[in-house]
N, C-alpha and C positions, 0 to 999 in steps of 0.2 A: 291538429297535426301532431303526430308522434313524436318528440323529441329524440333526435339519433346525436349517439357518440361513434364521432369519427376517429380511429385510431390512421394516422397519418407518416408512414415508414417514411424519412428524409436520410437522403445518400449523405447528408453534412449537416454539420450547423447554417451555414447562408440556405442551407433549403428551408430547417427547422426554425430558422429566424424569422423566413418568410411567412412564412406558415401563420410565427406567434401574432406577428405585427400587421398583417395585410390579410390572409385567407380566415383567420379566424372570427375579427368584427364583421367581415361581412357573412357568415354563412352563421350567425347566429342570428341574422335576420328569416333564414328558413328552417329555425328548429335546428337547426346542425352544429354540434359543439364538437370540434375538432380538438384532438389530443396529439401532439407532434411528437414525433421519436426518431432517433438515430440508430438508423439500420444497423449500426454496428457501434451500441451504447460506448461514451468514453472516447471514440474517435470520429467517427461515423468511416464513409466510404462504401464502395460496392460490397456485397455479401454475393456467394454464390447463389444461384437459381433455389437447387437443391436445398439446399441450408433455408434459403427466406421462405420455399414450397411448405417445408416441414412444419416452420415456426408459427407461419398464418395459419394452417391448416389445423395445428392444436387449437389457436384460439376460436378462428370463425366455428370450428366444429361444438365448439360450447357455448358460442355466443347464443344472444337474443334476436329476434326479429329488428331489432333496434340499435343495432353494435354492427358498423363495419370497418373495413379498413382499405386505404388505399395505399399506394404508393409515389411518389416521387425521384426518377430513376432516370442517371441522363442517358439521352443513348448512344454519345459520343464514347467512347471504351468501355460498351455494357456488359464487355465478357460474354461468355455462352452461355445466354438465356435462347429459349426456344421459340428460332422462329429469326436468330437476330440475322442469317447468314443472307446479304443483298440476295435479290433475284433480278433477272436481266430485265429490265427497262418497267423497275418499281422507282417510282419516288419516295421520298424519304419519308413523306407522309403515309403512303401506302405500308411502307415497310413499317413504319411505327405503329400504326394500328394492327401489321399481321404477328405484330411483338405481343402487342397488350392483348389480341385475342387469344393469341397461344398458349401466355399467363394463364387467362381465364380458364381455358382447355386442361390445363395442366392442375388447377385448382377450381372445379367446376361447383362454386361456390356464391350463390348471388350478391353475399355482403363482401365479397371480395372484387374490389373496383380496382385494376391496375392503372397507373399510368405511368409512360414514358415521356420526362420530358426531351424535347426537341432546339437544341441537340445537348443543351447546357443548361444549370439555370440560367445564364450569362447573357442566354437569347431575350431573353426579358429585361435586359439592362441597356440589350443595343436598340431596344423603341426607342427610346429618348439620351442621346448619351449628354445632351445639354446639361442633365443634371449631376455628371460625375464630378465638373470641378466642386461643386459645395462639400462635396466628399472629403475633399485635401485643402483644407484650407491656405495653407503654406505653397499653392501654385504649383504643385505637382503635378496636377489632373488638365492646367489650362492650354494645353493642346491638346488635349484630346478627344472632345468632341468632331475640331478638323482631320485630325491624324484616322479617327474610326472611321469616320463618313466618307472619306477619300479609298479606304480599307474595303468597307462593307457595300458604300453603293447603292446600288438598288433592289440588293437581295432582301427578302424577307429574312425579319430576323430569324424564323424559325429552321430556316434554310443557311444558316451560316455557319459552315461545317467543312473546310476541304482538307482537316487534316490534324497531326499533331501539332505543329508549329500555326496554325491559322483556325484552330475552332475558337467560340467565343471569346472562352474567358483566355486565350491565349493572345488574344487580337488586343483584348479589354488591356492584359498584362505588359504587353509591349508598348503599349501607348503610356501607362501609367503601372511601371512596374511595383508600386507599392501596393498595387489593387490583389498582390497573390497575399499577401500579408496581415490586410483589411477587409477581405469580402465578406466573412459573414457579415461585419457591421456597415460595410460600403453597399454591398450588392440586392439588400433589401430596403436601407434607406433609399439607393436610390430606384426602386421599383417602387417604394411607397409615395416616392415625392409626382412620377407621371403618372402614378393611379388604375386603380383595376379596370376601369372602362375603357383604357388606352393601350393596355397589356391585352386584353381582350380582344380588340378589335386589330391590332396589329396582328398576334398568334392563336391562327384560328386552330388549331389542335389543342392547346392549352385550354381558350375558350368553353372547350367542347367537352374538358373534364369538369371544369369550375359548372359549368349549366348539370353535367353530371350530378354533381354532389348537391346543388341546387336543389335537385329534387329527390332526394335520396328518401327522403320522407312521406315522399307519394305513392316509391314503390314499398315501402315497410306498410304501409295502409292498405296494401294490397295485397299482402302477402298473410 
């Protein structure tokens, strides 16, 4: 199998964290060596469409059959990316694949894998929020497993989005306001402690990039 480097555009640090600590050991079991970057070096955060269109499209246009790149992008205030505007009686899931096709559309480039995450990284922290007290040792965090579960319910996490005041990591922050302070190192510790098979089976869109990338080196074999 063709050994691929993955260059990995992360809206933050707790993305590129996740990235260093969790998505990396394991995609170097399929030849995939991921390389993490901040969308916007020095601070990270959202970058224009336009602006990110240009910067991938110099590299993939030089790259190798064996060099791609994806992204990491929440889609909770994605700004005007193409495609991002609701349509009457799409679900969020719908809408997030008519994002990342339109990406694709927009840069019609095979080593260009987009992904939107859904709707935060933050969704991936509410699988399991048992493990947020370990986070705060000092009893900050120890209602908040009760305080989320009462919050969140029965929604999928990848579905827990109603707003400015209530999407993930706002939900995470009001229960344990230190969490705006410590998430890069809070919010992938605690991804790494419930584990990729659990992240996975919880957030089926996420799932569906991770198997993505999984095989990224079947389609360079083929190309």
């Amino acid at each position: 199998m063709t050994p691929i480097t993955l260059r990995v555009l992360c809206e933050g640090q707790t993305e590129r964290n996740f990235v260093t600590q969790i998505l990396m050991p394991h995609l170097r079991a399929f030849h995939v060596f991921a390389r993490p970057e901040l969308l916007q070096p020095g601070q990270g955060g959202v970058i224009g469409w336009e602006r990110l269109r240009d910067s991938i499209k110099a590299e993939v246009g030089r790259s190798r059959k064996h060099m791609y790149v994806t992204t990491i992008i929440d889609l909770y205030a994605i700004g005007k990316y193409p495609g991002v505007e609701a349509l009457a009686g799409e679900s969020a899931y719908e809408r997030t694949a008519r994002i990342e096709a339109e990406m694709a559309r927009g840069l019609p480039n095979p080593r260009f894998l987009p992904y939107i995450q859904m709707h935060e990284f933050e969704a991936l922290v509410l699988v399991d929020v048992s493990h947020l007290p370990a986070q705060f040792p000092d009893g900050e965090a120890n209602e908040a497993p009760r305080v989320l579960r009462a919050s969140v319910g029965d929604t999928p996490p990848e579905l827990v989005n109603d707003g400015a005041n209530s999407a993930p990591s706002k939900r995470i922050i009001s229960a344990v306001p230190l969490y705006r302070y410590l998430k890069p190192i809070a919010g992938p510790a605690v991804t790494r402690a419930i584990g990729l098979p659990r992240l996975r089976e919880a957030c089926p869109h996420f799932n569906e990039w991770v198997t993505r990338l999984e095989h990224i080196g079947d389609r360079a074999e083929d190309t």
